[in-house]
C-alpha positions in Angstrom: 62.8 60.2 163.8 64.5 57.9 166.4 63.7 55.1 164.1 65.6 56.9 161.3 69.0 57.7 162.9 68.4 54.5 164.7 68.7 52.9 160.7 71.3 55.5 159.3 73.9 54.3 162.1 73.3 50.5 161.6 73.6 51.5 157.5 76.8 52.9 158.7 78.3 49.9 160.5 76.9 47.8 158.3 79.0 49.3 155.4 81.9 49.4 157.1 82.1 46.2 158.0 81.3 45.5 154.4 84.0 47.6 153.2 86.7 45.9 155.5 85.5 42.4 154.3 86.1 43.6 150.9 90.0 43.7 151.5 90.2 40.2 152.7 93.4 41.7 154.7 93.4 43.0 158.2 93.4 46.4 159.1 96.5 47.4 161.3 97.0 49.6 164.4 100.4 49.5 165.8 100.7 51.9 169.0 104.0 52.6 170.9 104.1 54.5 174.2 107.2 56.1 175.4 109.4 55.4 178.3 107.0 53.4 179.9 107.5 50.8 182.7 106.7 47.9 182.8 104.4 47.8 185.4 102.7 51.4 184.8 99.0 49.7 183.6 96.4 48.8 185.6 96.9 45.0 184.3 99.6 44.8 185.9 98.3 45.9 189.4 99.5 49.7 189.2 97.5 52.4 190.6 98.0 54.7 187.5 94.8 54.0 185.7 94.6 52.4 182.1 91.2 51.3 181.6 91.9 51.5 177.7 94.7 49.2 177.7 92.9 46.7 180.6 90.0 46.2 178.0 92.9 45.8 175.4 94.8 43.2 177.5 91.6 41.3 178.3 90.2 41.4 174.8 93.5 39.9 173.6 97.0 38.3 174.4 99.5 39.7 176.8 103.3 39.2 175.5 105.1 38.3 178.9 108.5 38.4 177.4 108.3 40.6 174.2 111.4 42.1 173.7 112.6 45.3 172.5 116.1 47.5 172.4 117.0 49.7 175.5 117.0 53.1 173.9 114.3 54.8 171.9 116.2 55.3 168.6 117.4 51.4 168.1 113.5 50.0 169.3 112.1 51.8 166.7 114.4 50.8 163.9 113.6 47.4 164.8 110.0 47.5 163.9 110.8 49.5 160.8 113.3 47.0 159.6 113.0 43.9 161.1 116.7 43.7 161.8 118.9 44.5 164.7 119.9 47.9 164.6 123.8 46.9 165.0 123.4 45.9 161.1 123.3 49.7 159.7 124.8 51.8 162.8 121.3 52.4 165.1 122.9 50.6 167.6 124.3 53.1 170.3 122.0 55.4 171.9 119.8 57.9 170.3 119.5 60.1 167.4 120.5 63.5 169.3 119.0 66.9 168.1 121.4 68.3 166.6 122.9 65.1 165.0 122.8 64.7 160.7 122.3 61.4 160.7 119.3 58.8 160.1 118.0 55.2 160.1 120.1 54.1 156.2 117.8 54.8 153.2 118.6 51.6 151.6 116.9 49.6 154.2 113.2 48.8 153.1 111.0 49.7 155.5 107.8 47.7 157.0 105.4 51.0 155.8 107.0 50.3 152.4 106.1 46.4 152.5 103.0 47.3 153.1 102.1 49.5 151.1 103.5 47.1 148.4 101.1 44.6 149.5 98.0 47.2 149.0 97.7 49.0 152.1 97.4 52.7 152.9 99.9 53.8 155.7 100.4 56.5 158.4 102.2 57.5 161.0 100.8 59.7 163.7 103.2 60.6 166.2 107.1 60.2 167.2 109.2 59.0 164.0 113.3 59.5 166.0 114.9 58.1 163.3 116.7 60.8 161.2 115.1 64.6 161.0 118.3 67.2 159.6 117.7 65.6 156.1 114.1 65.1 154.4 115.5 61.5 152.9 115.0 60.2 156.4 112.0 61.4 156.8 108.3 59.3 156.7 106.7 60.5 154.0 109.9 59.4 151.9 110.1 56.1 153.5 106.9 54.7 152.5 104.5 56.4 154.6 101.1 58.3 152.4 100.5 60.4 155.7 102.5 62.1 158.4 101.5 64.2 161.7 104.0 64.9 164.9 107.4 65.5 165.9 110.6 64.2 164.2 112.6 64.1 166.8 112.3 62.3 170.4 111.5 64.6 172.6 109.4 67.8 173.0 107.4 70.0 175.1 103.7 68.9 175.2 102.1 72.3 174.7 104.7 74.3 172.7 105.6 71.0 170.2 108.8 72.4 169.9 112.6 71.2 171.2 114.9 74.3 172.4 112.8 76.5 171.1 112.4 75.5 167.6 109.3 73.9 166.5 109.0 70.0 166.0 105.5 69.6 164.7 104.3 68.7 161.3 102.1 67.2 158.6 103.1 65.5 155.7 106.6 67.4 155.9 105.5 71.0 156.6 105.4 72.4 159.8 102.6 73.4 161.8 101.6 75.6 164.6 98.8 74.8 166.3 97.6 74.9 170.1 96.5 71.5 172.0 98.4 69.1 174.1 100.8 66.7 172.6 99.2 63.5 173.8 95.7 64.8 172.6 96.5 66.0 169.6 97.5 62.9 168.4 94.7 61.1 169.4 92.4 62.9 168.2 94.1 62.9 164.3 94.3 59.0 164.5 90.0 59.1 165.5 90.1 61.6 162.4 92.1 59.5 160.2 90.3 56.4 160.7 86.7 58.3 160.7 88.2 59.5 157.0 89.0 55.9 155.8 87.1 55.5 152.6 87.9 51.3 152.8 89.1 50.7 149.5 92.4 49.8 150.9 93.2 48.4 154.0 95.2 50.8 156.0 98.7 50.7 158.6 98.1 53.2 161.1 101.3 53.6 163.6 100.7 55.7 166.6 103.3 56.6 168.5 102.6 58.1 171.3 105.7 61.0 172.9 104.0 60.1 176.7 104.8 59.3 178.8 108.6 60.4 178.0 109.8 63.7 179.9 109.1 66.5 180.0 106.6 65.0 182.5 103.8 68.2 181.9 100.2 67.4 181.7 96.7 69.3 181.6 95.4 69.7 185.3 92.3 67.8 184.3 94.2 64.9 184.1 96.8 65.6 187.1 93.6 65.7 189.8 92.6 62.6 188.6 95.6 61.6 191.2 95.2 63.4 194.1 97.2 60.9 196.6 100.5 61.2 194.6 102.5 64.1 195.8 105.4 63.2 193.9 106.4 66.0 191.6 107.3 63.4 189.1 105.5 60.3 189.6 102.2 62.4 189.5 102.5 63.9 186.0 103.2 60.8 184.8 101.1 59.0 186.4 98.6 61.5 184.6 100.3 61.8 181.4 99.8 57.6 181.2 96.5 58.1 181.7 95.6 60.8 178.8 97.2 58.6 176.9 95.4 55.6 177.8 92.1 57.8 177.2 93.1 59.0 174.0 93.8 54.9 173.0 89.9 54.3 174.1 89.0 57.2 171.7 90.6 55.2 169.0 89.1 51.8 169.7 85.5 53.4 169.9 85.8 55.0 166.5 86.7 51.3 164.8 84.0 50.4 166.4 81.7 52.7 165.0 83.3 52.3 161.6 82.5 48.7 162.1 86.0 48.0 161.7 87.0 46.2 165.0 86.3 42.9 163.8 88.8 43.3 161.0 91.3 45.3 163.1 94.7 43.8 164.5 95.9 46.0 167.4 99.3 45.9 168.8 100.2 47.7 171.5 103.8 48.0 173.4 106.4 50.4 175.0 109.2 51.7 173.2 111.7 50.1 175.7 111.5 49.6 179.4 111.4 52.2 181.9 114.2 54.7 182.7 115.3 54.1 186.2 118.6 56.6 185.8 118.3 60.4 185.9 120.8 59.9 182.5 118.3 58.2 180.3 114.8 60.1 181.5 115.6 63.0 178.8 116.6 66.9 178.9 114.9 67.3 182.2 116.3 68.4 185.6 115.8 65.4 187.9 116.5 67.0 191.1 113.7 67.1 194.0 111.7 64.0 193.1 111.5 60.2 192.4 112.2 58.8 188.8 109.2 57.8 187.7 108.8 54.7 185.6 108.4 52.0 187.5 109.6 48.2 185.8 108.0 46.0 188.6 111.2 43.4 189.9 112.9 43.6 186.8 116.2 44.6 187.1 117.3 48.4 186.2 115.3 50.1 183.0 116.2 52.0 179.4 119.1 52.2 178.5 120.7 48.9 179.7 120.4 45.4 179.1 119.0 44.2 181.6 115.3 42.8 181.6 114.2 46.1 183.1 115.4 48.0 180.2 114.3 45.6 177.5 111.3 43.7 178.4 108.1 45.6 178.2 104.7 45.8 177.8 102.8 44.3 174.8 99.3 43.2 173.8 98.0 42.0 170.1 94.1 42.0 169.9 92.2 41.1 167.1 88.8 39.7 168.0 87.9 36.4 166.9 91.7 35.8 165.8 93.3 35.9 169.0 91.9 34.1 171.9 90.5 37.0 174.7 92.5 36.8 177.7 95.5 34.4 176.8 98.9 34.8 178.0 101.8 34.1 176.0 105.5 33.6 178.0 107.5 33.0 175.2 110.3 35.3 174.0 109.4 37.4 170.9 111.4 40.4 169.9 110.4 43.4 168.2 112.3 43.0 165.0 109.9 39.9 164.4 106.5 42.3 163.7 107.9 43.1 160.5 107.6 39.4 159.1 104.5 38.8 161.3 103.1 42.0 159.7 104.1 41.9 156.2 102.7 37.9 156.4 99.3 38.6 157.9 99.0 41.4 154.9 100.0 39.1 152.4 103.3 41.0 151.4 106.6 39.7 150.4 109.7 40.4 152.6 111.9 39.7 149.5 112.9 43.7 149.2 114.3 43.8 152.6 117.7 43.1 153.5 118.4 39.7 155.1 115.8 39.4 158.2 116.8 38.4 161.8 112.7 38.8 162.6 110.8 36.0 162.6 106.8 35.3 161.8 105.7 34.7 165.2 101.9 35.1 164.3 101.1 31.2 165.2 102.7 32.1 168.7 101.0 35.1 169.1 97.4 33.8 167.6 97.9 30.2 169.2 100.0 30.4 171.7 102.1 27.4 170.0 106.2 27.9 171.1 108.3 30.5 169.7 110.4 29.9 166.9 112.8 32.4 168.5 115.5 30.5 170.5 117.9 33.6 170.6 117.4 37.5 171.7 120.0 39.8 170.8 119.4 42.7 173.5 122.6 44.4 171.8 125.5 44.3 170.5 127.8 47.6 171.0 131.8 47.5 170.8 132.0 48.7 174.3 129.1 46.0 175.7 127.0 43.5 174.1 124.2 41.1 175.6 122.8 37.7 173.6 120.2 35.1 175.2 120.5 31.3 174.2 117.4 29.0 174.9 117.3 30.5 178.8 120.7 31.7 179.3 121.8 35.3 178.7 125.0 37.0 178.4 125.6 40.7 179.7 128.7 41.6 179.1 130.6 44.9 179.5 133.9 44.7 177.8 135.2 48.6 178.5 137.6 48.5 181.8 136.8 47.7 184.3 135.1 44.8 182.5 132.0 42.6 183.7 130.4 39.3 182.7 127.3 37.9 183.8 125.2 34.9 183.1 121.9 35.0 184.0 119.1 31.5 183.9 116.3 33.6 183.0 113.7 31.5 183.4 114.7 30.7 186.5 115.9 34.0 187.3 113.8 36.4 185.5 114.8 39.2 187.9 118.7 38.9 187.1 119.4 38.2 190.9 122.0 35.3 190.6 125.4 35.5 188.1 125.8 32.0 187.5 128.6 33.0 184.8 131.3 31.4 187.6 129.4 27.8 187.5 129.1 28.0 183.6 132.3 29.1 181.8 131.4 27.0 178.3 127.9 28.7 177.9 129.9 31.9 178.8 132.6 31.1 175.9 129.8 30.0 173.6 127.8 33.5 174.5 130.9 35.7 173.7 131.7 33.7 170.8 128.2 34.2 169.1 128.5 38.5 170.3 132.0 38.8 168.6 130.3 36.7 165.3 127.5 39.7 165.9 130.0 42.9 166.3 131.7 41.8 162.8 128.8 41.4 160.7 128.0 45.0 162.5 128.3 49.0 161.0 130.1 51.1 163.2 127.8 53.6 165.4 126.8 56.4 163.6 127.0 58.0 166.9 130.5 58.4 167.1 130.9 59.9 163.9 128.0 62.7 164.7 129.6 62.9 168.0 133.9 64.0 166.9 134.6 67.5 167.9 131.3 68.2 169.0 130.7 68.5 172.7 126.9 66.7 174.0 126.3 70.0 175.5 125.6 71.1 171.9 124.4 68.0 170.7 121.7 67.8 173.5 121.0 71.6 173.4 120.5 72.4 169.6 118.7 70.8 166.6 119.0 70.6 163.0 116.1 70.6 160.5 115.5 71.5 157.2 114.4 74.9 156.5 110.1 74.4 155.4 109.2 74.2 151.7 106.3 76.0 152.6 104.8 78.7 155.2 103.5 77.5 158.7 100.3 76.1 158.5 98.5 77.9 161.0 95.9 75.5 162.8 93.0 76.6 165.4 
């Protein structure tokens, strides 16, 4: 008998990895975490523990200076489109809950590349980019399947936001009982266990932790009992169900005999908060914020390296070298081209790029072809990197500029903008060329006559098509 299943699991792995080769294209897993700091893995010598993303890390390449925006709503537009989200109004921060508007439905999306270059697509987990019209919505942006919350931020056992439910699959909402972070892990293992292999799939899991509310099972909370911090703790813990719900994911390709053929990027959203204004709809009285961004300067929300540089990791065994380091700056709008390249898509539906293919950097560790980062550009601030110098610049009074050597001065310690007025000119000159090939933020718009008291305290959905689907 022991023979038998012993032969029944390698027939298994055997036709998986038979199926993947079949495809001649990689399988892609593209996870985002949520408010996480920089330094909050166990890779980079925190004591919150991420054994998940330490096997990731070492099995692949860390991205030292992978760059994202500050704020949840513009990062993830970036991936989607591969462009700045100054070009069609993402730019200013986030898509409030009871805002109308959404990321502009004649961008082509990366799902929708994809999928025109033969892949099958989900997304499982936080979407953020438009939810009080069903034209923004992933399923009509090129997604085939859809489970979590529309908006970007809800309570972990509820799944709603003010008290209206968030939760859903493939458009129709869902009641069901489970933590947040679980939840979704356990549909991605699903979803891959389910894969029939005829088509290579795009699987984006984006993960709500460890973004406020900081709530947590206990199970995972006693797993730190030396952090009395009534913060740091649950998200400390929250971190870490996450992290165990990313092992979950990487045993199941394994026993679908799909790691082999399975890129995996990982990466936070944006940097860390490190202001009680950007942590979310959470009372931040009586304890630390907890994100915690290492010597980087400040977090979300701003444009310093705190708030922009973040954690990332691309594994993909036998395609990337195990262990390697890459500190070379690569920006989030340049996965779409990487992507869409390594499928063997065309980027020919998409409006003009500012992404790049960076997959030779990435899988070689050969330089960047990026020689300029746009952190943002914003008509009250704006912030542009040249070769090693970057611009900050606040414009609203009372106004600021700052130059920064950043590979010199990674941690943003010395304004050399005094010692270097031409590189400041040249900076300013290329942000003003940026703000008038810009849209206007759709923020302001949502944001005329209505107070952010009702903006942060209500939300706008569609009414369901259908019942609730009830789930155990």
């Amino acid at each position: 008998m022991k023979r038998l299943i012993l032969a029944l699991c390698m027939c298994s792995l055997w036709a998986g990895a038979a199926l993947a080769s079949q495809t001649g294209k990689p399988n892609i897993i593209y996870i985002l975490s949520d408010d996480q700091g920089w330094k909050d893995v166990g890779f980079h010598g925190s004591d919150i523990k991420t054994p998940s993303l330490d096997k990731l890390a070492a099995q692949g390449v860390e991205m030292q200076q992978f760059y994202t925006s500050s704020m949840c709503t513009p990062s993830r537009a970036s991936l989607m489109t591969g462009r700045y989200p100054n070009r069609y109004g993402l730019q200013t921060a986030v898509i409030l809950s009871a805002a109308r508007y959404g990321l502009a439905t004649d961008e082509w999306l990366l799902p929708q590349a994809l999928k025109e270059a033969g892949y099958t697509t989900a997304i499982i987990g936080k979407w953020h980019l438009g939810h009080a019209d069903r034209k923004f919505w992933p399923k009509q942006r090129g997604f085939d399947y859809q489970y979590g919350p529309m908006l970007g931020e809800i309570d972990y056992f509820t799944h709603s936001a003010h008290g209206t439910l968030d939760w859903y699959r493939n458009n129709e909402p869902v009641k069901e009982k489970g933590y947040v972070t679980e939840l979704l892990g356990s549909d991605a293992v699903r979803y891959i266990r389910q894969h029939d292999g005829k088509k290579p799939f795009f699987l984006y899991i984006a993960f709500t932790a460890p973004h406020a509310p900081y709530q947590t099972p206990q199970s995972y909370l006693d797993q730190y009992p030396d952090i009395t911090d009534k913060f740091r703790k649950p998200y400390a813990a929250m971190t870490t169900a996450m992290d165990a719900q990313i092992g979950l994911v990487l045993d199941e390709l394994e026993k679908k005999g799909l790691r082999d053929n399975t890129l995996i990027v990982y990466q936070s959203d944006n940097g860390g908060p490190r202001s009680a204004a950007v942590t979310g709809e959470i009372d931040m009285s009586g304890g630390e914020i907890p994100a915690n961004n290492g010597n980087y300067r400040e977090g979300k929300g701003t444009y310093y390296e705190g708030g922009t540089r973040v954690i990332s990791i691309a594994s993909w065994p036998g395609k990337i070298p195990a262990g390697s380091v890459i500190d070379q700056p690569i920006h989030m709008v340049d996965m779409y081209p990487t992507l869409v390249h390594l499928a063997g898509g065309s980027t020919e539906r998409s409006k003009p790029l500012d992404g790049m293919n960076v997959w030779f950097t990435i899988s070689k560790g050969v330089p960047s072809p990026r020689t300029e980062v746009v952190y943002g550009i914003e008509p009250f601030r704006s912030s542009v990197r040249q070769g090693d110098m970057k611009l900050v610049w606040k414009v609203v009074l009372p106004s600021r500029v700052e130059l920064f050597d950043i590979r010199n001065d990674p941690y943003e310690k010395n304004n050399i903008a005094d010692k270097h007025p031409e590189i400041v000119q040249a900076l300013k000159a290329r942000a003003e060329a940026l703000a008038k090939e810009s849209t206007p933020p759709l923020l302001f718009d949502s944001i005329m006559g209505v107070t952010r008291s009702t903006l942060m305290s209500s939300v706008v959905l569609p009414e369901s098509q259908g019942e609730i689907n009830e789930m155990p």
